[in-house]
mmCIF file of the N, C-alpha and C atoms, coordinates in Angstrom:
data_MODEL
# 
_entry.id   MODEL 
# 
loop_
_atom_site.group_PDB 
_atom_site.id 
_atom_site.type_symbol 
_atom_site.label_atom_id 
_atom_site.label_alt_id 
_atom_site.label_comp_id 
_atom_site.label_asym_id 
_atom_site.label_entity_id 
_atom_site.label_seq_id 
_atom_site.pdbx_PDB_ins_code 
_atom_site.Cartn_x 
_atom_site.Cartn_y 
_atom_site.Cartn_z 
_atom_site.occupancy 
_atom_site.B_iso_or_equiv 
_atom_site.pdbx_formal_charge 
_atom_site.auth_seq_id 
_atom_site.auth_comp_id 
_atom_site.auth_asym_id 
_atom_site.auth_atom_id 
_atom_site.pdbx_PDB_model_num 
ATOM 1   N N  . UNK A 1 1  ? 131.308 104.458 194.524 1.00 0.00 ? 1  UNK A N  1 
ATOM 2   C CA . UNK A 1 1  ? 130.838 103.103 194.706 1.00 0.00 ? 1  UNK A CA 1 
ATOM 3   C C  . UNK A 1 1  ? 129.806 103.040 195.833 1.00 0.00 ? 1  UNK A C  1 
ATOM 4   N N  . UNK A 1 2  ? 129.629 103.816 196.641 1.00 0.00 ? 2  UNK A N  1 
ATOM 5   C CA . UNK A 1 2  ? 128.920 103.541 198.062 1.00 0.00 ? 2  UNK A CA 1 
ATOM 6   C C  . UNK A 1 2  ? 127.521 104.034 197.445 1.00 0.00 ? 2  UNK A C  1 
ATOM 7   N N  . UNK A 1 3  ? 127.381 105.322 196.304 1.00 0.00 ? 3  UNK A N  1 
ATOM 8   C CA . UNK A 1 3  ? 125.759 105.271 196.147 1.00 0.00 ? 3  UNK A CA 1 
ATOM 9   C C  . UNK A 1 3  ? 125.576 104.175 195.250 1.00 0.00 ? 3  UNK A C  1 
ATOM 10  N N  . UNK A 1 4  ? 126.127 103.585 194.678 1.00 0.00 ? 4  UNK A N  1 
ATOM 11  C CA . UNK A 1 4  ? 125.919 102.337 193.404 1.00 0.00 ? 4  UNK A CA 1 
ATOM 12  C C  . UNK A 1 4  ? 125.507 101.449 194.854 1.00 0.00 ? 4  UNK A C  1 
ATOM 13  N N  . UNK A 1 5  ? 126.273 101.159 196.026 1.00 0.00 ? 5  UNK A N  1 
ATOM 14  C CA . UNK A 1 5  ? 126.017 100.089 196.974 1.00 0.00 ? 5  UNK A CA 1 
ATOM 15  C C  . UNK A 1 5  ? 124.258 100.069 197.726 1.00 0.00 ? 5  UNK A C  1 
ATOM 16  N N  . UNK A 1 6  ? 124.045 101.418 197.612 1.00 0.00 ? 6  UNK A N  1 
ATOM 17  C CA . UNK A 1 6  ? 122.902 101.876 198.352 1.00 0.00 ? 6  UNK A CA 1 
ATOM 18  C C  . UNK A 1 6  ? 121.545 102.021 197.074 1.00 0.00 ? 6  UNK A C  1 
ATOM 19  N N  . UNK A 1 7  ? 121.828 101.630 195.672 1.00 0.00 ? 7  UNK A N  1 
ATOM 20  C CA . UNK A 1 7  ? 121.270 101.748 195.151 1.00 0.00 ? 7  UNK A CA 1 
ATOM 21  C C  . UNK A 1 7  ? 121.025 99.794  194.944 1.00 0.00 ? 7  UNK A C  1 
ATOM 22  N N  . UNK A 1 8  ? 121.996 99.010  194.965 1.00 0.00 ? 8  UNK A N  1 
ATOM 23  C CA . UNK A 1 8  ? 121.445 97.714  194.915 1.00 0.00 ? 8  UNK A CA 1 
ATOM 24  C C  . UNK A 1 8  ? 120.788 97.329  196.667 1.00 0.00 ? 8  UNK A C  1 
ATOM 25  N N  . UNK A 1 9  ? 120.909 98.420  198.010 1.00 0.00 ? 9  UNK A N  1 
ATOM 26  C CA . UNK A 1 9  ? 120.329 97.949  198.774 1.00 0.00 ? 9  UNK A CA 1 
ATOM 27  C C  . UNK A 1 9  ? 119.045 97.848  198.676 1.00 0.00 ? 9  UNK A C  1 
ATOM 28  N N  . UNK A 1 10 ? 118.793 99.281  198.103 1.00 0.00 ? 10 UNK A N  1 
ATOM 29  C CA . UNK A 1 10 ? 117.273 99.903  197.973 1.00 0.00 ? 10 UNK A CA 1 
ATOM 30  C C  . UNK A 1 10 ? 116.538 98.912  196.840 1.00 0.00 ? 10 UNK A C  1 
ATOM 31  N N  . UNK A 1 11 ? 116.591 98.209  195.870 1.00 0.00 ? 11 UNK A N  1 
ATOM 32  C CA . UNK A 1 11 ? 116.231 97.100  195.065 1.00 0.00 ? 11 UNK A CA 1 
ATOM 33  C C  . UNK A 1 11 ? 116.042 95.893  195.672 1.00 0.00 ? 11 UNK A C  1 
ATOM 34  N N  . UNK A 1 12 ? 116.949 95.322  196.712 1.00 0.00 ? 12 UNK A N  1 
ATOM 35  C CA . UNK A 1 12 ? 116.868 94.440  197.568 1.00 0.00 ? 12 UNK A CA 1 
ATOM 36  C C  . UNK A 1 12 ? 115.996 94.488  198.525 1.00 0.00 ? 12 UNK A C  1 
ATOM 37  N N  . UNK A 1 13 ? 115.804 95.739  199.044 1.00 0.00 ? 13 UNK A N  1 
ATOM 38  C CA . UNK A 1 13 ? 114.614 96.295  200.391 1.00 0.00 ? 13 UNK A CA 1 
ATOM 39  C C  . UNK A 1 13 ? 113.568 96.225  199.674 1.00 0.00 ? 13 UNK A C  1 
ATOM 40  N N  . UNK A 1 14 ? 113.261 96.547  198.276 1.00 0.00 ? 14 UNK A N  1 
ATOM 41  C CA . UNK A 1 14 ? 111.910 96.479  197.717 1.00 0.00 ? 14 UNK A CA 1 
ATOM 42  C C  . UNK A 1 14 ? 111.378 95.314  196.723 1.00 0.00 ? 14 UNK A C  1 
ATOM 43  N N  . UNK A 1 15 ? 112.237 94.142  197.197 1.00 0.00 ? 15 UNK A N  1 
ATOM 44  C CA . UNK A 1 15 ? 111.872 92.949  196.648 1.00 0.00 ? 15 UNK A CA 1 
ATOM 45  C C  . UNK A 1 15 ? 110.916 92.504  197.605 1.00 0.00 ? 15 UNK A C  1 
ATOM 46  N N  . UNK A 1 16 ? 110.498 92.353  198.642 1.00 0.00 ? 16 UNK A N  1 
ATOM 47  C CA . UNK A 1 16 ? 109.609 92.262  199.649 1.00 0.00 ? 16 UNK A CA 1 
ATOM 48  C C  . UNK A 1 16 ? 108.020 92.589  199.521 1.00 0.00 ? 16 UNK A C  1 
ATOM 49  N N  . UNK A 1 17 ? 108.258 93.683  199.365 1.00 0.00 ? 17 UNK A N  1 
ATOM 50  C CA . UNK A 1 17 ? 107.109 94.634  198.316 1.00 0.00 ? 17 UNK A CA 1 
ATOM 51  C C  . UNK A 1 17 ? 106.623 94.283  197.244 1.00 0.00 ? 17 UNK A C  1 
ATOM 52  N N  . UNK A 1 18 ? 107.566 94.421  196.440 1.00 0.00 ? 18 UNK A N  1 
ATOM 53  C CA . UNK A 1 18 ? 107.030 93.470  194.923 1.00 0.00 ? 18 UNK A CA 1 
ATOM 54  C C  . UNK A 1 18 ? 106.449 91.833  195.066 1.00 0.00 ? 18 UNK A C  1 
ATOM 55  N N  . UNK A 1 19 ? 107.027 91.521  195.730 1.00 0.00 ? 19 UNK A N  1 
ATOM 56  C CA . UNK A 1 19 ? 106.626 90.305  196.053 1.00 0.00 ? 19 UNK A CA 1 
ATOM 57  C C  . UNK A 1 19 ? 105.128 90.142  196.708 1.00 0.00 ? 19 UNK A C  1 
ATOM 58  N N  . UNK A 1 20 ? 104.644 90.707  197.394 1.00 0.00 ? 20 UNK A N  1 
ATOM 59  C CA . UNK A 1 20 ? 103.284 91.179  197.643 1.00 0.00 ? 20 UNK A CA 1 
ATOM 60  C C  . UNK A 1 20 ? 102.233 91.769  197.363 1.00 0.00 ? 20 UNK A C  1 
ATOM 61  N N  . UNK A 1 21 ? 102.957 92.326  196.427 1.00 0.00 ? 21 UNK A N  1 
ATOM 62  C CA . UNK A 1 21 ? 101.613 93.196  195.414 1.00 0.00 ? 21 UNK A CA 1 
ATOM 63  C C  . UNK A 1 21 ? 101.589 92.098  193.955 1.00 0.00 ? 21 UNK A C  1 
ATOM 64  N N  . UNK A 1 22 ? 103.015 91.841  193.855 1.00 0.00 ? 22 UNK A N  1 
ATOM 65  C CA . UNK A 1 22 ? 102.289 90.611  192.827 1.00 0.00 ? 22 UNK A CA 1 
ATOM 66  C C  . UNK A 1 22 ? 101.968 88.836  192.900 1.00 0.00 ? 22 UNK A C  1 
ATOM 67  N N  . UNK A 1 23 ? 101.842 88.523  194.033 1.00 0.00 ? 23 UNK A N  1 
ATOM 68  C CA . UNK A 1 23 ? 101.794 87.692  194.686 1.00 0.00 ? 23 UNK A CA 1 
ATOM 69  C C  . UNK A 1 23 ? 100.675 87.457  195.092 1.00 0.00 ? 23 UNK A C  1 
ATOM 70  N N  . UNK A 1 24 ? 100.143 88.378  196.006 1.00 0.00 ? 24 UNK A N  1 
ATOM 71  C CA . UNK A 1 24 ? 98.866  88.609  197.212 1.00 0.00 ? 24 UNK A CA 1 
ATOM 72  C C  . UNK A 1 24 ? 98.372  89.567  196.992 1.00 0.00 ? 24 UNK A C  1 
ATOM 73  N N  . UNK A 1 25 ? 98.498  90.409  195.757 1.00 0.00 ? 25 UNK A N  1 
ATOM 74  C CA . UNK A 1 25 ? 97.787  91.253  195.364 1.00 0.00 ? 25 UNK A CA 1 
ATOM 75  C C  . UNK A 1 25 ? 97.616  92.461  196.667 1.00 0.00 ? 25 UNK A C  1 
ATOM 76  N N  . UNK A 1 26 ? 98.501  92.953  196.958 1.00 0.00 ? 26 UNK A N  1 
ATOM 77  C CA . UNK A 1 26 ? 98.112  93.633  198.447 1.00 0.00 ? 26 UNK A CA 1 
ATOM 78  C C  . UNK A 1 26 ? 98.640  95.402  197.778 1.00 0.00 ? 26 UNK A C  1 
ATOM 79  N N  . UNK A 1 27 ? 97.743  96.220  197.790 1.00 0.00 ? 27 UNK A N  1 
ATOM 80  C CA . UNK A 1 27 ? 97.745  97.506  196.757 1.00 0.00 ? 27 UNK A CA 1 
ATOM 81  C C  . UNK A 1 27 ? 98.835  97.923  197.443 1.00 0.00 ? 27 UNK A C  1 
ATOM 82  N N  . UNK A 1 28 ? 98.678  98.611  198.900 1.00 0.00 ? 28 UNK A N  1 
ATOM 83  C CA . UNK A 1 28 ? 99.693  99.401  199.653 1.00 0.00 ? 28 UNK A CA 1 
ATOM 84  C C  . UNK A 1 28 ? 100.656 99.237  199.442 1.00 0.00 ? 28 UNK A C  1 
ATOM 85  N N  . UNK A 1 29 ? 101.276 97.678  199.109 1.00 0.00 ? 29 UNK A N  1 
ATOM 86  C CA . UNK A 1 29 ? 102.424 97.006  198.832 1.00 0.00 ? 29 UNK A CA 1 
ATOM 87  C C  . UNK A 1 29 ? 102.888 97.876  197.230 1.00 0.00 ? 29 UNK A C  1 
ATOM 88  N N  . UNK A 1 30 ? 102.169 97.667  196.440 1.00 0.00 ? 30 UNK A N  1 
ATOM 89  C CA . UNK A 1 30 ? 102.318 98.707  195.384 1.00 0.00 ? 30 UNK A CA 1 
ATOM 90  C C  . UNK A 1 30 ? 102.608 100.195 195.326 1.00 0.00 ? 30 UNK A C  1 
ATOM 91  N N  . UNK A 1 31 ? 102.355 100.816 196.060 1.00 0.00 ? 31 UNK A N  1 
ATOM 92  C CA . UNK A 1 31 ? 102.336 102.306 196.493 1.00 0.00 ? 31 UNK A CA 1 
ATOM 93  C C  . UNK A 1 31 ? 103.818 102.423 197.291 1.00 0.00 ? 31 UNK A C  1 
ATOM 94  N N  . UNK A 1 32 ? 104.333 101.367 197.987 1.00 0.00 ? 32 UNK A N  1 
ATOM 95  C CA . UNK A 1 32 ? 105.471 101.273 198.424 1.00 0.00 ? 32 UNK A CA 1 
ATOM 96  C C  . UNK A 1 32 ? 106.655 101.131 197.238 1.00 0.00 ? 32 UNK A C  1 
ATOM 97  N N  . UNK A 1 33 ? 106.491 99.819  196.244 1.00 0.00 ? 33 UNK A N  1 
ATOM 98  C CA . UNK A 1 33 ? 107.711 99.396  195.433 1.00 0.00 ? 33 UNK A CA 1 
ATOM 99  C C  . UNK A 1 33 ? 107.529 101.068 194.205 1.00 0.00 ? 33 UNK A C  1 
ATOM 100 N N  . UNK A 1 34 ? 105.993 101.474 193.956 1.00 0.00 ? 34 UNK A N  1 
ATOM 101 C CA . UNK A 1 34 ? 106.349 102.763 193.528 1.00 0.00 ? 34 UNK A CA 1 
ATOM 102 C C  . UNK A 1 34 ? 106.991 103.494 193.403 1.00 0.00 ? 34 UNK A C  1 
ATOM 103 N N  . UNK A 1 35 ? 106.914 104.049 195.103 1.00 0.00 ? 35 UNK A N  1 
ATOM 104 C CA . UNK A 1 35 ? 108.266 105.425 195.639 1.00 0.00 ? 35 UNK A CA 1 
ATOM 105 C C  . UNK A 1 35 ? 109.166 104.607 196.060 1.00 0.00 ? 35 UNK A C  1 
ATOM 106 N N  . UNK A 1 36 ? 109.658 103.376 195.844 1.00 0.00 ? 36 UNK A N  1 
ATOM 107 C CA . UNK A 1 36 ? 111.057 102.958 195.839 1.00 0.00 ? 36 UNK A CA 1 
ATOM 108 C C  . UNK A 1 36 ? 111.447 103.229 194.278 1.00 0.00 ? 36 UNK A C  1 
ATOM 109 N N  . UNK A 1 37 ? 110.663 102.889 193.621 1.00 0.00 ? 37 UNK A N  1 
ATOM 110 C CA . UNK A 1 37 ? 111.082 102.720 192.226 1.00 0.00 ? 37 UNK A CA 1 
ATOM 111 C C  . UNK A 1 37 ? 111.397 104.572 191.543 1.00 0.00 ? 37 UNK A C  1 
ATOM 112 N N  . UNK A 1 38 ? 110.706 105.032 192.461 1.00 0.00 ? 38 UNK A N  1 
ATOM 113 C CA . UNK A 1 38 ? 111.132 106.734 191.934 1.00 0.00 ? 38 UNK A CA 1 
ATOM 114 C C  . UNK A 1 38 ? 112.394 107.491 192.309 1.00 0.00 ? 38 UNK A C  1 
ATOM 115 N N  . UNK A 1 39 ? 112.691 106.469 193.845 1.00 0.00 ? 39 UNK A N  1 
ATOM 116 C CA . UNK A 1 39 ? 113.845 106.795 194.765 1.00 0.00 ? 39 UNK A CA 1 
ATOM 117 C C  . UNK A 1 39 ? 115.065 105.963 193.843 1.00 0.00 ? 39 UNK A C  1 
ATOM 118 N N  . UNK A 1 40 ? 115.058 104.716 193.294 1.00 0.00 ? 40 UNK A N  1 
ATOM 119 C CA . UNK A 1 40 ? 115.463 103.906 192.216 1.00 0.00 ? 40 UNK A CA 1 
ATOM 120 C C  . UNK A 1 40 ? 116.069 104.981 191.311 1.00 0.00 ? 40 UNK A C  1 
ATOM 121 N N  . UNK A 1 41 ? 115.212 105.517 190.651 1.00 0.00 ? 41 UNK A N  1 
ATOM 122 C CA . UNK A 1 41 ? 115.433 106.727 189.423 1.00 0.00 ? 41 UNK A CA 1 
ATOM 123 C C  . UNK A 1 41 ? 116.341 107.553 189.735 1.00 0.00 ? 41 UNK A C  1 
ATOM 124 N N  . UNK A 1 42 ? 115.864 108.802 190.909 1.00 0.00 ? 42 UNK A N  1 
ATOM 125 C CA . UNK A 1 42 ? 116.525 109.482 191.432 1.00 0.00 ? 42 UNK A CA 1 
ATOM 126 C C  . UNK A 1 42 ? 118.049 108.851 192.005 1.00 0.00 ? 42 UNK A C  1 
ATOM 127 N N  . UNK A 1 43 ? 118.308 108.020 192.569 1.00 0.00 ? 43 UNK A N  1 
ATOM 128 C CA . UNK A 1 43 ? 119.413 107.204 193.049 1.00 0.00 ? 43 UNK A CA 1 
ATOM 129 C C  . UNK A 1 43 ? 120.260 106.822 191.526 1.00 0.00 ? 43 UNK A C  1 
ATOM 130 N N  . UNK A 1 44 ? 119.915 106.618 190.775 1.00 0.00 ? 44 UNK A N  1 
ATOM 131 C CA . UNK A 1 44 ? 120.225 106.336 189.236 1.00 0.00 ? 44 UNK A CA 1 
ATOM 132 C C  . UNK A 1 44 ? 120.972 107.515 188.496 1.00 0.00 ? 44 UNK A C  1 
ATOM 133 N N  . UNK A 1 45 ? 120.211 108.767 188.577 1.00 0.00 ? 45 UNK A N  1 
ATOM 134 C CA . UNK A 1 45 ? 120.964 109.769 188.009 1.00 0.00 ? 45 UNK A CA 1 
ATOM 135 C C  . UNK A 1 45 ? 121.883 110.599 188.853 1.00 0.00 ? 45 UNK A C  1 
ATOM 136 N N  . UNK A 1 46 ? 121.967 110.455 190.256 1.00 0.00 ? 46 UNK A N  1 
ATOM 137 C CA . UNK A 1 46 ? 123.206 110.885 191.282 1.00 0.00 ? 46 UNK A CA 1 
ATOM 138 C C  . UNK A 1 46 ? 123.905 109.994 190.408 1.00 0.00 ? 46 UNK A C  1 
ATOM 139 N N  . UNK A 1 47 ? 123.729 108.711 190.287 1.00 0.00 ? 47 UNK A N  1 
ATOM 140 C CA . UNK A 1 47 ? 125.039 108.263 190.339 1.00 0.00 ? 47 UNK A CA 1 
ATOM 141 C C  . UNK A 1 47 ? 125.679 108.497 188.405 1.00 0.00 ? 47 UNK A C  1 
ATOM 142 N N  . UNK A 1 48 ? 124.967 108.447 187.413 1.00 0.00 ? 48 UNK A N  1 
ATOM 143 C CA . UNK A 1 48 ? 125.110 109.124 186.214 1.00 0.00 ? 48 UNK A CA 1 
ATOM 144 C C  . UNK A 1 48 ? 125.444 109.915 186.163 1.00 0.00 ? 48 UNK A C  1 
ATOM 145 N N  . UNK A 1 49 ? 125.159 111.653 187.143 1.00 0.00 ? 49 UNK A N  1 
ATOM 146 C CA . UNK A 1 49 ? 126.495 112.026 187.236 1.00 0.00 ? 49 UNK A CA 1 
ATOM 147 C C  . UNK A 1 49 ? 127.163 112.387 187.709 1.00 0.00 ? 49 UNK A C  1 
ATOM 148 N N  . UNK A 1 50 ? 127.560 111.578 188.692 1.00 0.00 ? 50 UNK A N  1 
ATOM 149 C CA . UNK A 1 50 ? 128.770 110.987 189.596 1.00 0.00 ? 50 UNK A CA 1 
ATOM 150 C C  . UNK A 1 50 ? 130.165 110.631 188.094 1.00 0.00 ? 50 UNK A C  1 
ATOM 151 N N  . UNK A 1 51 ? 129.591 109.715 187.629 1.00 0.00 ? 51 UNK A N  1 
ATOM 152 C CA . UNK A 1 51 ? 130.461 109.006 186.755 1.00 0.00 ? 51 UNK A CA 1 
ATOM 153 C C  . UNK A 1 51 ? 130.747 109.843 185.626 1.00 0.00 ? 51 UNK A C  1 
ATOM 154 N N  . UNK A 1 52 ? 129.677 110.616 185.045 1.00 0.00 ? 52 UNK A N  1 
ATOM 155 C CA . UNK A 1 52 ? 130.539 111.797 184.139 1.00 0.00 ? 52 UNK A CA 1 
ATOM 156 C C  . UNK A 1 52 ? 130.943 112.824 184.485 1.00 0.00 ? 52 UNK A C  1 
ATOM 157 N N  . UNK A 1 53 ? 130.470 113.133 185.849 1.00 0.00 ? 53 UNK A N  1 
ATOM 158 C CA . UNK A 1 53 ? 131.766 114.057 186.185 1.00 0.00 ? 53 UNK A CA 1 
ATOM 159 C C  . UNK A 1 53 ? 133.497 113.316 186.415 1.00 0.00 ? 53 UNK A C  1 
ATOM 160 N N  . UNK A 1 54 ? 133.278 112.338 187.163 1.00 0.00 ? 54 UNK A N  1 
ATOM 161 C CA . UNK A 1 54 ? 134.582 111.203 187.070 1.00 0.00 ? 54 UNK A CA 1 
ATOM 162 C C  . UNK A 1 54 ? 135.149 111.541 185.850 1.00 0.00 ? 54 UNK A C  1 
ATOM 163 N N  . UNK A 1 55 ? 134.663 110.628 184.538 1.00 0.00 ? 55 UNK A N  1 
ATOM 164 C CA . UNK A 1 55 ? 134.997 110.984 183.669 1.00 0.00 ? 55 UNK A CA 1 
ATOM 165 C C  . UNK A 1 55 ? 135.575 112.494 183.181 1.00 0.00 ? 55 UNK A C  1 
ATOM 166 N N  . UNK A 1 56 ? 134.972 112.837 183.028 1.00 0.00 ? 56 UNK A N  1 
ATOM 167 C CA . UNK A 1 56 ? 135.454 114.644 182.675 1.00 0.00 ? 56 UNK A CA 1 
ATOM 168 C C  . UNK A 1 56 ? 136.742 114.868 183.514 1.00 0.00 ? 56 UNK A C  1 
ATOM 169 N N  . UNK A 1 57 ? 136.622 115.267 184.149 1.00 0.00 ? 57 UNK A N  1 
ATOM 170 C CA . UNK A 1 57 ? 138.009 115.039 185.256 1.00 0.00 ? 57 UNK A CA 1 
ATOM 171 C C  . UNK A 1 57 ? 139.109 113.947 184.498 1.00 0.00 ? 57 UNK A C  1 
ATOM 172 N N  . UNK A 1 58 ? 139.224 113.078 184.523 1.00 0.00 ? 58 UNK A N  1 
ATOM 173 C CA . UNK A 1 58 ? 139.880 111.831 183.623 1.00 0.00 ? 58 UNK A CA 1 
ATOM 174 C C  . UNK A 1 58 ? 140.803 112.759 182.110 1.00 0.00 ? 58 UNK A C  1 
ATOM 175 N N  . UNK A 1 59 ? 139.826 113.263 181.678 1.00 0.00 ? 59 UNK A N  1 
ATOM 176 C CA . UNK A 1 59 ? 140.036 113.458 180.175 1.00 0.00 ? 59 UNK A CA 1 
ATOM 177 C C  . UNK A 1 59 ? 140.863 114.883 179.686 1.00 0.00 ? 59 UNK A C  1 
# 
């Protein structure tokens, strides 16, 4: 549960960002919600498999 927690922080930290590049059009701001959005991904499949290993174990 704690990387699932750190994965809705990191979405929350880069609402700020998004909000500025599509807002105020501000590029850098884009280049930021980017490598959040790659760190997003990566943070996504730790936790995918996190949960099938869980699973497996379970079964």
């Amino acid at each position: 549960m704690k990387k699932f927690n750190e994965l809705k922080e990191l979405v929350t930290a880069l609402e700020v960002d998004a909000d500025k590049f599509y807002n105020k059009a501000n590029s850098a701001a884009g280049t930021r919600v980017r490598k959040g959005m790659q760190d997003l991904k990566n943070l996504a499949q730790v936790i995918r498999l996190e949960i099938q290993e869980t699973k497996n174990k379970e079964d």
